[in-house]
C-alpha positions in Angstrom: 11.8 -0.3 4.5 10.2 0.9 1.4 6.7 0.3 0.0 6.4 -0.8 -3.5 3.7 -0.8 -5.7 3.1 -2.7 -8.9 0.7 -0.6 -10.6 0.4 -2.8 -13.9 -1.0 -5.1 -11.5 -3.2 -2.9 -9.0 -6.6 -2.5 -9.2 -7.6 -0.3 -6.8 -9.3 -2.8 -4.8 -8.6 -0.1 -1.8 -8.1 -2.9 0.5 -4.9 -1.4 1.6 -5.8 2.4 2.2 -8.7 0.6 4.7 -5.5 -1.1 6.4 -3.6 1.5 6.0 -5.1 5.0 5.5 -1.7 7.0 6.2 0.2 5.1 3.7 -2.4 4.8 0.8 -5.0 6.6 -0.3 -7.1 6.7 -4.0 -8.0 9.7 -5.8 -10.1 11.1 -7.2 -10.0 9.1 -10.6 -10.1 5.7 -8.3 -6.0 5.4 -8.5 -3.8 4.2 -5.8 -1.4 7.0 -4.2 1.2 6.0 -2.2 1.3 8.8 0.3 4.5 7.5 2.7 6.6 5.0 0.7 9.1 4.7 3.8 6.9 4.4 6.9 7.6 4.8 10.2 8.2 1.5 12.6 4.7 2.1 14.2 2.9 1.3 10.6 4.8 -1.5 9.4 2.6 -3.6 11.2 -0.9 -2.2 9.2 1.6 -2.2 5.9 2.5 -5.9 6.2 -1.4 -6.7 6.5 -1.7 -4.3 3.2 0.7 -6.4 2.1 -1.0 -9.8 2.5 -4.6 -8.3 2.1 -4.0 -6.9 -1.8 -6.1 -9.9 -3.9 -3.3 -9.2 -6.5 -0.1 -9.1 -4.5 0.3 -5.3 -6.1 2.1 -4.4 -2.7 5.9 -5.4 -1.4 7.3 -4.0 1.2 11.9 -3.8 0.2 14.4 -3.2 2.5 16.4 -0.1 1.3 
């Protein structure tokens, strides 16, 4: 699986790096970073509720 961003519609709500802090992180000019667009099985989990959590659905997780 690969995470996907849609940066045109992020807004850096940081919703996701709380649910996932090893996958996403912001910078320091407040923009989303995807720091592990393929994680491992044990994160998917925290990714999917990423996933669900972003208010504008800026977040997919594809299969490769």
């Amino acid at each position: 699986m690969r995470v996907v961003v849609d940066f045109k519609l992020c807004e850096s709500n940081a919703l996701c790096v709380g649910l996932a802090p090893t996958v996403f992180e912001l910078d320091d000019n407040d923009y989303l970073n995807v720091l592990d667009e393929h994680p491992e099985e044990d994160l998917v989990k925290d990714v999917r509720a990423a996933v669900t959590a972003c208010p504008k659905q800026a977040i997919k997780l594809v299969d490769d």
